[in-house]
One Martini backbone bead per residue (centre of mass of N, CA, C, O) as a GRO file, in nm:
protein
  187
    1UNK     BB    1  -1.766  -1.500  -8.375
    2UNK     BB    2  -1.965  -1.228  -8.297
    3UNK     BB    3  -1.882  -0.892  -8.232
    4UNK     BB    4  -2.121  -0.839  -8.066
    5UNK     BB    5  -2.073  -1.064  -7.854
    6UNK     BB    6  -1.822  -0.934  -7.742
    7UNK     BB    7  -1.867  -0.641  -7.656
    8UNK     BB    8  -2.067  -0.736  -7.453
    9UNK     BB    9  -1.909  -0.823  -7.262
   10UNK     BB   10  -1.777  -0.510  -7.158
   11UNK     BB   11  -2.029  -0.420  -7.011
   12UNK     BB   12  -2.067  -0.714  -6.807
   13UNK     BB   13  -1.800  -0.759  -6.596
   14UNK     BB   14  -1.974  -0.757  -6.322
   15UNK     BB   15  -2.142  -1.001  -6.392
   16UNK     BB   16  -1.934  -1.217  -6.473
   17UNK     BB   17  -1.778  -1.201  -6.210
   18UNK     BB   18  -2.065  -1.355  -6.052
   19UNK     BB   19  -2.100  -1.608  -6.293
   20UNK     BB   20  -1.853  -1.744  -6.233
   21UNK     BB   21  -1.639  -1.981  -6.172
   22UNK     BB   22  -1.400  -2.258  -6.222
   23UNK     BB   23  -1.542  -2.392  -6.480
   24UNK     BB   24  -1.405  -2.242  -6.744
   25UNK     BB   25  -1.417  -2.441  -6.995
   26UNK     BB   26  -1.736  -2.412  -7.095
   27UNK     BB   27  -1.665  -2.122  -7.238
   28UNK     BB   28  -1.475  -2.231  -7.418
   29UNK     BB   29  -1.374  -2.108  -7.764
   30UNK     BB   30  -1.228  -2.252  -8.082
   31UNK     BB   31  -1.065  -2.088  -8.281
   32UNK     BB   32  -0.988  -2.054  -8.676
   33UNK     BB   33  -0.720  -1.901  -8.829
   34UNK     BB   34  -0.612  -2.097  -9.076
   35UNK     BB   35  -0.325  -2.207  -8.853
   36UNK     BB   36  -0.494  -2.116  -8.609
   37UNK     BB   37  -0.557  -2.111  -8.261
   38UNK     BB   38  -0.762  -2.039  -8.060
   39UNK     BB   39  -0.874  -1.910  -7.700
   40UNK     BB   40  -1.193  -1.816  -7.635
   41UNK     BB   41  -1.466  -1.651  -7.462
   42UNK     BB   42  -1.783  -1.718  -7.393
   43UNK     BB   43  -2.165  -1.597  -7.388
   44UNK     BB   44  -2.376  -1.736  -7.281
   45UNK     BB   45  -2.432  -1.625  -7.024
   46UNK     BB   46  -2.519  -1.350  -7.115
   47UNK     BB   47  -2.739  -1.442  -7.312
   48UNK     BB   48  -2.924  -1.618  -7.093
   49UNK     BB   49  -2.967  -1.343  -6.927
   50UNK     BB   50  -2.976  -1.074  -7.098
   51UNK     BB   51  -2.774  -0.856  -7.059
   52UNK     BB   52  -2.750  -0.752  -7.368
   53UNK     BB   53  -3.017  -0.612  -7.335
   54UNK     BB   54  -2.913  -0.387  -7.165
   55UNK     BB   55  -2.904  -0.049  -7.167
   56UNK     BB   56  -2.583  -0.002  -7.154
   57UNK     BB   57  -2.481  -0.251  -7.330
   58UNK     BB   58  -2.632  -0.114  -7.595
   59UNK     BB   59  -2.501   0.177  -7.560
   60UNK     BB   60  -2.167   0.062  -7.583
   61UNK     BB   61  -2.211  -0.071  -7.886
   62UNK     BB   62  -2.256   0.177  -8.000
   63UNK     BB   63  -1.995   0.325  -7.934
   64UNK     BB   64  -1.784   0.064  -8.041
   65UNK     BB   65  -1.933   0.155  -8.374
   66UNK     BB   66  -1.850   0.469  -8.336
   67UNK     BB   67  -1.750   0.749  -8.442
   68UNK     BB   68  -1.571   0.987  -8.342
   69UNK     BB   69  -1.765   1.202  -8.565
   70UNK     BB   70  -1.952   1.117  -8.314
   71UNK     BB   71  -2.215   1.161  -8.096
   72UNK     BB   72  -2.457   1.053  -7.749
   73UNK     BB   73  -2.670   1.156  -7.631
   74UNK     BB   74  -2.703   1.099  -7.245
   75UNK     BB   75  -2.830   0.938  -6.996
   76UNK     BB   76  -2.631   0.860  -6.746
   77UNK     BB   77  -2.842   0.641  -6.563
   78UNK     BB   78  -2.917   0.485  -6.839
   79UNK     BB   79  -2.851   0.567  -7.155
   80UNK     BB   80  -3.038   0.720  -7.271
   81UNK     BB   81  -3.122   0.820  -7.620
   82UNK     BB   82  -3.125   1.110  -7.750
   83UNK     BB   83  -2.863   1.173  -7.942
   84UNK     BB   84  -2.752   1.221  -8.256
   85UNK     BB   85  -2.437   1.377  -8.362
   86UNK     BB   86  -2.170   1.561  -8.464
   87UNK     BB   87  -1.878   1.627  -8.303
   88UNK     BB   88  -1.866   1.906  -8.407
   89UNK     BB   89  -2.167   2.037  -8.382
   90UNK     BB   90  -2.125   2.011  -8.041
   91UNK     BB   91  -1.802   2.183  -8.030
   92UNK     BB   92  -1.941   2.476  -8.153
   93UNK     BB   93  -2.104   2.499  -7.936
   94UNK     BB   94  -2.160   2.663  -7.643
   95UNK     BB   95  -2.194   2.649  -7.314
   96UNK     BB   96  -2.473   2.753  -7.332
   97UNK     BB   97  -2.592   2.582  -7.545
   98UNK     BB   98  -2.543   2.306  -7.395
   99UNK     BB   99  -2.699   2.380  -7.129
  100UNK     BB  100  -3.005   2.438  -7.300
  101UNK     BB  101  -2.999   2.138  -7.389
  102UNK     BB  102  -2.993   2.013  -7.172
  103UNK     BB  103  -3.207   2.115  -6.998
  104UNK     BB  104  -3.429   2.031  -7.204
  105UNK     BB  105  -3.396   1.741  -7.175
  106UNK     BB  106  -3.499   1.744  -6.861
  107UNK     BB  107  -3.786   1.884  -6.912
  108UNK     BB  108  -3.869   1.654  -7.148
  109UNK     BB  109  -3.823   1.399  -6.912
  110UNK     BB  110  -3.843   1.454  -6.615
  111UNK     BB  111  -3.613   1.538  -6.479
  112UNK     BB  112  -3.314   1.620  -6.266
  113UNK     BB  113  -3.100   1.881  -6.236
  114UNK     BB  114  -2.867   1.657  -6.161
  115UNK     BB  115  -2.880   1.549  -6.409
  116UNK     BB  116  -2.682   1.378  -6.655
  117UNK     BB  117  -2.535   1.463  -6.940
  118UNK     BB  118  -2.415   1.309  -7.209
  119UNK     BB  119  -2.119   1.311  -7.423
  120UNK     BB  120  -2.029   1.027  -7.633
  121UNK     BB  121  -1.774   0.930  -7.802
  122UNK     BB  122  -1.650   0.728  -8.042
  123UNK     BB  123  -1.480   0.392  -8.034
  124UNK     BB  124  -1.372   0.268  -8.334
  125UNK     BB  125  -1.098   0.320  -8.330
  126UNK     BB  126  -1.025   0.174  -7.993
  127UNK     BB  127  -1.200  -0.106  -8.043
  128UNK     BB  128  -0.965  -0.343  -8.164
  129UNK     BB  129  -0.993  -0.643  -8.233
  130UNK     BB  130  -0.797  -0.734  -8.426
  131UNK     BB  131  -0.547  -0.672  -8.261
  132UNK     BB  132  -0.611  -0.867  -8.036
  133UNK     BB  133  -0.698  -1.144  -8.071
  134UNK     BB  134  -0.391  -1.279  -8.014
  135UNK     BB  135  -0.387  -1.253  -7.748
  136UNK     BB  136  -0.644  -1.385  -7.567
  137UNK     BB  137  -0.486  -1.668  -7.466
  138UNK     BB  138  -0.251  -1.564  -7.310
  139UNK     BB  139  -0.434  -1.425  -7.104
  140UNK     BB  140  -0.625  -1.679  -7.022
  141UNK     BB  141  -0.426  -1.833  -6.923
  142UNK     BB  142  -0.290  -1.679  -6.702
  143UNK     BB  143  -0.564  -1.645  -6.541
  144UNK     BB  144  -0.585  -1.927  -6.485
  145UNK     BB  145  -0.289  -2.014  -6.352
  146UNK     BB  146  -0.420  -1.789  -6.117
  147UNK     BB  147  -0.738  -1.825  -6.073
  148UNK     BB  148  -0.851  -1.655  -6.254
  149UNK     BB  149  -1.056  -1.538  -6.428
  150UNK     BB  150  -1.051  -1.521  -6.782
  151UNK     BB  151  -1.223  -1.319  -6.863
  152UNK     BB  152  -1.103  -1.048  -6.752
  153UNK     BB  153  -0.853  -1.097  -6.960
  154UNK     BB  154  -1.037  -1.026  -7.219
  155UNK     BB  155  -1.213  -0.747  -7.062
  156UNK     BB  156  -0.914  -0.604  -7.067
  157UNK     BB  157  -0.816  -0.615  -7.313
  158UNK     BB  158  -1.052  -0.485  -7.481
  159UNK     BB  159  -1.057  -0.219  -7.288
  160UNK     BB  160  -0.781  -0.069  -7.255
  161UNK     BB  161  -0.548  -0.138  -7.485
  162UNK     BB  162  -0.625  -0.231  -7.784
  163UNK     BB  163  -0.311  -0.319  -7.936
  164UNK     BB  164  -0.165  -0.103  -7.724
  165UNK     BB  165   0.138   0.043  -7.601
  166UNK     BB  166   0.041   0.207  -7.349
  167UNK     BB  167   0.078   0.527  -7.146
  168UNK     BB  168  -0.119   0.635  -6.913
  169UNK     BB  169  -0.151   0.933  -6.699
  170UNK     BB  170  -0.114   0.732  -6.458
  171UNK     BB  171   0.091   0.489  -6.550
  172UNK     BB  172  -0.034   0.280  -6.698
  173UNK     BB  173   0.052  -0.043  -6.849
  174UNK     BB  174  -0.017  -0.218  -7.132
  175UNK     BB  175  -0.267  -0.497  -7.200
  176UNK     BB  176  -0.363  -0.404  -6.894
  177UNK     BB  177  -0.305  -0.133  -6.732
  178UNK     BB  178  -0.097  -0.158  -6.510
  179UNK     BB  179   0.055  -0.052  -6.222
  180UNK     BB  180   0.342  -0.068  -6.097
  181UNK     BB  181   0.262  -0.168  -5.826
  182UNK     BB  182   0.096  -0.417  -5.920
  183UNK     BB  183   0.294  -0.556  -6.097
  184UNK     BB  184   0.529  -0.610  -5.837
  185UNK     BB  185   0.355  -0.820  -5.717
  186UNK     BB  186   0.442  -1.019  -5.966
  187UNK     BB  187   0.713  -1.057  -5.918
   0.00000   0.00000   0.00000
């Protein structure tokens, strides 16, 4: 399975969930890597819906894909990238200068003063597929086991906590970065 196609998913999780079903078999695909077997969830229905084309999807793919030490410039409700340039070069200017580069791309694109512009750091460090995949099958049994679609299962391991068993600021723990309160009702 294409490293692309995965990615895509993680943008996609609003559009899985509402149209995945129970016959969740027909979209698990068996990876073989040695001498074992994997399952995880196929993209088929991303890409023939083409979600996968869209603005956002299209973002995060390059953000996933982003070394830290680059930043995205990008209007916030489109994700329509501005620019790219060092996250030193970004951090090094002052507040104003920062304010006045905002400023002037939404005057260069004829936005609304209240436009977000965001500027977003590269996070190849953070989604490591390669670590997690490991994990992917033992996630989607789980989350099959309790009728929940298994999507779910694969694209918040991706997303959370990739490969790290971290303890997030607000007391999130896991490969799925459950809070306490939510994981107790599941004990």
């Amino acid at each position: 399975m294409k490293r692309k196609t995965l990615l895509v998913i993680l943008a996609c999780i609003p559009f899985i969930a509402s149209s995945q079903n129970s016959t969740w078999e027909k979209e698990m695909i068996s990876v073989t890597e040695g001498t074992s077997e994997h399952i995880i969830m196929g993209a088929a229905g991303i890409e023939s819906a083409q979600w996968d084309q869209l603005q956002h999807p299209k973002f995060w793919q390059q953000i996933m894909i982003l070394s830290p030490d680059s930043v995205l410039v990008n209007v916030g409700s489109t994700r329509q990238i501005i620019a790219k340039m060092s996250n030193k070069d970004w951090h090094t200017q002052t507040e104003a200068e920062k304010t006045v580069f905002k400023d002037s791309v939404r005057t260069l694109l004829g936005l609304n003063a209240d436009e977000r512009i965001n500027v977003t750091t590269g996070k190849n460090d953070f989604y490591r597929f390669d670590l997690v995949f490991e994990s992917l099958p033992k996630g989607v049994s789980a989350f099959e086991q309790f009728g929940v679609d298994p999507w779910y299962a694969q694209s918040i391991l991706l997303i959370e906590s990739p490969g790290r068993m971290q303890k997030s600021s607000v007391g999130a723990y896991g490969p799925f970065q459950l809070m306490p309160s939510v994981a107790d009702l599941w004990d």
